[in-house]
N, C-alpha and C positions, 0 to 999 in steps of 0.2 A: 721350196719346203719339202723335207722328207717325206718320202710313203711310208707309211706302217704300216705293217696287216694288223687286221683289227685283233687278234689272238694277242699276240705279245703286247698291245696297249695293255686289254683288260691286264695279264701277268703282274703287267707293271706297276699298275695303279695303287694296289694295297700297299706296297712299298713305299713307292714314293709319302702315301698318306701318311703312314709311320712316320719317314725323315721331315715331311712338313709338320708333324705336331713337335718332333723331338726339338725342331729349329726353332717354333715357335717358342717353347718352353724354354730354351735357351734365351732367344733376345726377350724373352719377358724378366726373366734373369739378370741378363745386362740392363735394361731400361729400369729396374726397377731399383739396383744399383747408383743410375744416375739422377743427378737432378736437372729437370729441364727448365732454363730458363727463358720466357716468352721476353721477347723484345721490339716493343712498338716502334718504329722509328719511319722519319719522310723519306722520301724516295729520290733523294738527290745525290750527287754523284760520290761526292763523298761515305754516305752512310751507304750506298751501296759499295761502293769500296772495303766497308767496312765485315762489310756479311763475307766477301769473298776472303779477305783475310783470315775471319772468325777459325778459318778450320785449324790456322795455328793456334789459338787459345786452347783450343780441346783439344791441340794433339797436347799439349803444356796439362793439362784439366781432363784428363778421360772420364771423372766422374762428371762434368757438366756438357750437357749437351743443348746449344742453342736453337732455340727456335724463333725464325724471325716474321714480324707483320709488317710490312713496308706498304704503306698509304701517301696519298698525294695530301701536301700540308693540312689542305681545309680538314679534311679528314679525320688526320691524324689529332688534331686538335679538339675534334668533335668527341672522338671516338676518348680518348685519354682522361678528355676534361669528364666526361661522364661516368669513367672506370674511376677515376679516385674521389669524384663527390658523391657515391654512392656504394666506396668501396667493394665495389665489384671483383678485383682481386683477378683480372683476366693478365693482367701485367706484371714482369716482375720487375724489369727495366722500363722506363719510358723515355723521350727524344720531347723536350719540353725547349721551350724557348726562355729570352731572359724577362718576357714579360708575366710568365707565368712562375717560375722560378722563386720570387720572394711573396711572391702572391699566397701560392702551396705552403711555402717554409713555413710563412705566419700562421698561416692555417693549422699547422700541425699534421698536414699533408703525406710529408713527405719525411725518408728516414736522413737523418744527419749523416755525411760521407765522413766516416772516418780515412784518414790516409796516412800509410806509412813514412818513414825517413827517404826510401829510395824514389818515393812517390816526389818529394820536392813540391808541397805547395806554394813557396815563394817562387817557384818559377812562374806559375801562371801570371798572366799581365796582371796587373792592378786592378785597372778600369771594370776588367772581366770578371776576374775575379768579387770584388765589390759588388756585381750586378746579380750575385750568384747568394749571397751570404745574409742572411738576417740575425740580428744580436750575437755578432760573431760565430756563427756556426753556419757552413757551409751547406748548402740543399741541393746542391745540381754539381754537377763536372761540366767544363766546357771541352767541349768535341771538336767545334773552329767557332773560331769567332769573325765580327766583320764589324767593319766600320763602313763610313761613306767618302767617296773623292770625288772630283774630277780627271777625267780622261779625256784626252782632246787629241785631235790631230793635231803633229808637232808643222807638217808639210804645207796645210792649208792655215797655220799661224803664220809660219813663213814666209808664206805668201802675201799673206796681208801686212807683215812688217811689223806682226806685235811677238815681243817674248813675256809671257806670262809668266806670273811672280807666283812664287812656292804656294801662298795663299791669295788668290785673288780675290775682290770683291765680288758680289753680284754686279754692280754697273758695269764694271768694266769686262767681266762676261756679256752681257747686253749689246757693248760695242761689240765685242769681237765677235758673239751669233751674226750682227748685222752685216760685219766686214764676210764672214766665211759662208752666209746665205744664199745660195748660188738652185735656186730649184730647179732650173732648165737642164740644168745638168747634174741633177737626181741628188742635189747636196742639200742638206740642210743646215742650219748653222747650230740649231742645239735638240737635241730630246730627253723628254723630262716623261716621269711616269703621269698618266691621268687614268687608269684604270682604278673604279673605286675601292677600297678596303681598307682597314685600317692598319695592316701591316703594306702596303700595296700606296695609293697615291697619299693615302696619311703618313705614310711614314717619311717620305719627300718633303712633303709640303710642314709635319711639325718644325723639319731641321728649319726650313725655310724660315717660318714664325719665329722658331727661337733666337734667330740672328738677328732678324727683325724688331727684335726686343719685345717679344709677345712668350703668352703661356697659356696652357690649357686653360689650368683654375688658377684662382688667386689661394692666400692663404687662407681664406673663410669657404674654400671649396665652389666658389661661384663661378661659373662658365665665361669664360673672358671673349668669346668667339666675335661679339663685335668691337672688339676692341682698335684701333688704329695700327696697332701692328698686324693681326690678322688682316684687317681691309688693306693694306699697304704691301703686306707679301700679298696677299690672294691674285691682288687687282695687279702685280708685276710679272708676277707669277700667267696668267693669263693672257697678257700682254705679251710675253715675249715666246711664249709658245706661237698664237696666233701670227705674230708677223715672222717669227725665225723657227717655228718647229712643224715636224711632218705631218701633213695631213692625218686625219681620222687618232690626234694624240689622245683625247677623251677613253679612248679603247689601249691604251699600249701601255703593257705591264713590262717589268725585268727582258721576259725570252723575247717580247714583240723590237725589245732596241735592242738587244743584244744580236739578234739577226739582223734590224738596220744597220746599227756599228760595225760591224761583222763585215758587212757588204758596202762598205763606204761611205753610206747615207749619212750620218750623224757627225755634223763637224765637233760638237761637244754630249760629254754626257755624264750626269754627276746622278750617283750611283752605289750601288755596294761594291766594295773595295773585293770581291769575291769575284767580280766579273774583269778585275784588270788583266786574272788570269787565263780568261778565254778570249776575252782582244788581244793580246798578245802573243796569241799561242799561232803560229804561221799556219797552222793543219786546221783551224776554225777560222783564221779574219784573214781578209785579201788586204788588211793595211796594215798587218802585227808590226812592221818594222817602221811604222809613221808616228804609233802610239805612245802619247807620252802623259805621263800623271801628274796633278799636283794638288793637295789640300781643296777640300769642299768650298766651297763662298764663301765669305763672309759678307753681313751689311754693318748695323750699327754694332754691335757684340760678338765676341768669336764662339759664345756660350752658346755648345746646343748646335751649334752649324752643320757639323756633324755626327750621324750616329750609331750605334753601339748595340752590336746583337750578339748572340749568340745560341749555338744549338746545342742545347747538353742531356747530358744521360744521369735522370735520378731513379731513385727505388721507393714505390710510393710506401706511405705508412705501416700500413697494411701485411705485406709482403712477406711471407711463411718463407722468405728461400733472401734473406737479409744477406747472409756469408755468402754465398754464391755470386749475388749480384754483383755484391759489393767489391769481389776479385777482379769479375767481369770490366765495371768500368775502372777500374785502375786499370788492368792494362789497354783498354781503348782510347786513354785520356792524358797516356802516359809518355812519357820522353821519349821510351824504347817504342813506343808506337809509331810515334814519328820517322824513325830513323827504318821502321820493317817499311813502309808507306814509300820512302826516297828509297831504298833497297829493291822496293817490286818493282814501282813506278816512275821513277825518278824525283828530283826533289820539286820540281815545278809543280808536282801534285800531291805534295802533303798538307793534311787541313794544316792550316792560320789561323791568326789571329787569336793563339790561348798561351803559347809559352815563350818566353824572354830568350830561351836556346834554341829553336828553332830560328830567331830572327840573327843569333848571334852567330850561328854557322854559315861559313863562308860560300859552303855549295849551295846553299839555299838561296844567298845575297844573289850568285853567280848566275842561279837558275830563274831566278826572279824579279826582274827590273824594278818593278811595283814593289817589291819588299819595306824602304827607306818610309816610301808617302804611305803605305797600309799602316806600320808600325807606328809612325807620327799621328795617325788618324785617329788611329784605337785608343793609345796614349790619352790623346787630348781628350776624350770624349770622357764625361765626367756624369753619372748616371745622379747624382746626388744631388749635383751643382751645374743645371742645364739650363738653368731662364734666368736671363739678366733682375728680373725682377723675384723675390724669393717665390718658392712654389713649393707646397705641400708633400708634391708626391715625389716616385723613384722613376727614373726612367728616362730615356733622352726625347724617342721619335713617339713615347708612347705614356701612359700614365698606368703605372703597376699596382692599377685598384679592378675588381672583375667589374664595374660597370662601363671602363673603357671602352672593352670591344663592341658593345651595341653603338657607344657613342661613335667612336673612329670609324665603323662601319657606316650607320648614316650621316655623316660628316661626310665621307667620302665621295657618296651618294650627289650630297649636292654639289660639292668642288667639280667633281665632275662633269654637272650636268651647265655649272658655271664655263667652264673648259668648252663645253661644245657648244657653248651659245645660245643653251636651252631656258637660260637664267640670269639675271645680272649677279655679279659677286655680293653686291649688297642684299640682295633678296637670299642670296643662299646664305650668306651667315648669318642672318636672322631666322631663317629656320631650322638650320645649325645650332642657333642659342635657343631657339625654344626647345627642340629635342636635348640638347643636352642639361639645360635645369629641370625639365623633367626627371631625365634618369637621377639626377644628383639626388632630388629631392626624395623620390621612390628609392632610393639609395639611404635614404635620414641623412644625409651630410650637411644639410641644412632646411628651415622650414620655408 
C-alpha cells in the first residue's frame, strides 16, 4: 500500500468530496433514467445462465437495468406466491412453474403476454404451451421445459441379453431391475425418487398411478387415493425399490441419483428428461458413453405415464413496469435466445423442451443424443387428457387447483414413510385419503 504524508491526504480530500457528489449526481441521473426490473428466479443452471447472458439484453436496452433474486425452489415459491397474493409488488418478473401458471392466470394474477410476429408463438411445443394458457390467453412464457424417461445402461442390458423396446412396460422393467441387480458390486438395478414432496416423490409416483389407470380426484372432486390403482402402483412401486433399489431410497431426491447415476450405481432410472443431459455429459458421468434412453413405463394406459413441466417467466398483475418486462421475457424465451445460449455454450446446453426449432436443428440433434426420446416425451404428455378415467383438473404429475400442494406434500409424507418400512402401503393411503378429503371439503369442493 502507498505512504502518504498526511498533508497532501488532508489537500486532497475536499476534492475528491466534490468529484464524489458530482458522480453521485450523475448515476442518480442515469438510474433515474432507467427502469429496473426485479427478477425472481430458481437457482438452477439454466437461469443462472440466464443472469450471465442478461448483460446483452441491456447492452440491446440501456434504458433497462436488471436486477436479479435467485432462491433455491422452496423459496422461490414461498417467497413469489406471497408477493402476488398480497400484491406486494416486490417483483416485476417471476420464475413460476406450470402448476402455478393457470392457477394465477384464472385468478387474475398475472398480466396476459402479448407477443409479437418475430416472437413465433406457434413454435412453442403444444403440450407446453397449453399448460401455460387459460381461455386462450397466454400467462407464463416457457424458459425450458421437461418431461419424464427412462435412462438405463445400454452395457448392463447387454449383458443380461434384453434390448429394450422404445416404450417399455413397468413389468418388464421389474425383470430387467432383477436381471441388472448386482449389489456386491455397488450396482443397483433401478432408482426411483422417495424423498417426500409433492413436486419431489409426488411427482414420480402420480406418473406411476396414472398408467396404472388411477387419478387424484374423480369428477365430483372426491380423493380416489384408496383406490386399486393407487394400492397396486404404491404396493409395486415399493416392491421393487426394496428388492432392486439403493439402500436409504426413502431419503433420495433428483441430485441424490443423479450422483448414483453419475457414478455407475443406478442400472435404471426414470426421471426428468433434463437430467439425460448431465448422464451423458462424459465431464459429469463415468458411464456417459453406456447411456441410453427410452419413453417412461407404461402399465395398463399410456395416459399420464409421463410428465410435463416447465419453468416460465410471467409479470404478475400488479406490475408498474408492464413494457419493460414484457421485452424482457421475449427475448429470454425466444428463438434468438436459444441460438446466443449454443453460440456461448455450445448446443448440448441450451434450455429444452419449449420450441419445435430448437429440436429441428441439426446441431442440437448432433449435440444431443436424448433430443428424439425428450421431444417424444413432452409431445405425448397431455396436461388436459392425463387419467384414463376422466378427471376434473389440469395437470399431468400434479392437480392445478391451490389445495394440491398441502395435499401432494402430505401424500408424500406418508409414501414415504411406506418406502422405508415405517408403514404398510395400505395404512398410508388411508391416511392420504383422510388428509386429502379434508383439504377438499375446507376447500367447498364438496360437503
Amino acid at each position: 500500500m502507498p505512504h502518504f504524508h498526511r498533508a497532501s491526504v488532508r489537500a486532497e480530500a475536499p476534492k475528491r468530496l466534490v468529484l464524489a457528489a458530482a458522480l453521485t449526481l450523475s448515476l442518480c441521473g442515469a438510474a433515474s433514467a432507467q427502469t429496473e426490473l426485479v427478477i425472481a428466479t430458481v437457482n438452477n443452471g439454466h437461469m443462472i445462465e440466464m443472469q450471465k447472458l442478461g448483460k446483452h439484453f441491456e447492452q440491446a436496452n440501456p434504458d433497462i437495468k436488471l436486477k436479479w433474486v435467485t432462491l433455491e425452489e422452496g423459496v422461490l415459491r414461498q417467497r413469489v406466491t406471497t408477493d402476488i397474493a398480497t400484491k406486494g409488488g416486490q417483483f416485476d418478473v417471476m420464475t413460476i412453474g406450470m402448476y402455478e401458471a393457470p392457477i394465477w392466470g384464472k385468478k387474475g394474477w398475472l398480466q396476459e403476454l402479448k407477443t409479437d410476429a418475430a416472437y413465433d408463438v406457434d413454435d412453442l411445443l403444444p403440450a407446453v404451451r397449453n399448460g401455460l394458457t387459460v381461455d386462450g390467453k397466454l400467462f407464463a412464457a416457457p424458459f425450458y421445459g421437461e418431461s419424464s424417461m427412462l435412462m438405463y445402461r445400454k452395457d448392463l442390458a447387454d449383458k443380461a441379453g434384453v434390448q429394450v423396446p422404445e416404450r417399455p412396460t413397468w413389468p418388464q422393467i421389474k425383470d430387467l431391475a432383477a436381471k441388472m441387480h448386482d449389489p456386491k458390486n455397488g450396482v443397483y438395478g433401478i432408482c426411483l425418487r422417495g424423498k417426500p414432496g409433492w413436486g419431489d416423490n409426488m411427482a414420480f409416483l402420480t406418473t406411476l398411478v396414472n398408467t396404472f389407470g388411477g387419478q387424484w380426484f374423480d369428477m365430483q372432486w372426491k380423493p380416489q387415493l384408496e383406490s386399486k390403482p393407487w394400492k397396486d402402483a404404491i404396493n409395486f412401486y415399493v416392491d421393487l425399490l426394496k428388492n432392486y433399489g439403493p439402500p436409504g431410497s426413502a431419503a433420495n431426491s433428483f441430485n441424490e441419483i443423479l450422483a448414483l447415476t453419475n457414478s455407475g450405481k443406478c442400472g435404471m432410472w426414470v426421471d426428468a428428461t433434463i437430467a439425460a443431459s448431465f448422464v451423458a455429459d462424459p465431464k459429469q458421468s463415468k458411464v456417459a458413453d453406456q447411456m441410453a434412453f427410452a419413453q417412461a413405463p407404461t402399465m395398463n394406459t399410456p395416459k399420464g405415464a409421463n410428465w410435463l413441466w416447465s419453468w416460465n417467466l410471467a409479470i404478475p398483475a400488479g406490475s408498474k413496469k408492464v413494457d419493460a418486462a414484457q421485452k424482457f421475457i421475449t427475448w429470454s424465451t425466444s428463438k434468438d435466445y436459444v441460438q446466443l445460449v449454443a453460440k456461448t455454450n455450445g448446443w448440448a446446453n441450451v434450455p429444452t423442451g419449449t420450441r419445435k426449432s430448437t429440436y429441428a436443428s441439426p446441431e442440437f440433434q448432433k449435440a444431443a443424443r436424448f433430443a428424439a426420446a425428450e421431444k417424444t416425451a413432452i409431445d405425448s404428455a397431455n396436461p388436459t387428457d392425463s387419467t384414463l378415467p376422466k378427471s376434473p383438473y389440469v395437470g399431468v404429475q400434479f392437480a392445478a387447483i391451490p389445495e394440491f400442494q398441502a395435499i401432494g406434500i402430505a401424500v408424500g409424507q406418508q409414501m414415504s414413510s411406506a418406502l422405508a418400512g415405517k408403514t404398510s402401503v395400505d395404512a398410508a393411503l388411508k391416511a392420504s385419503q383422510v388428509i386429502a378429503e379434508r383439504e377438499m371439503k375446507k376447500g367447498g369442493y364438496y360437503k
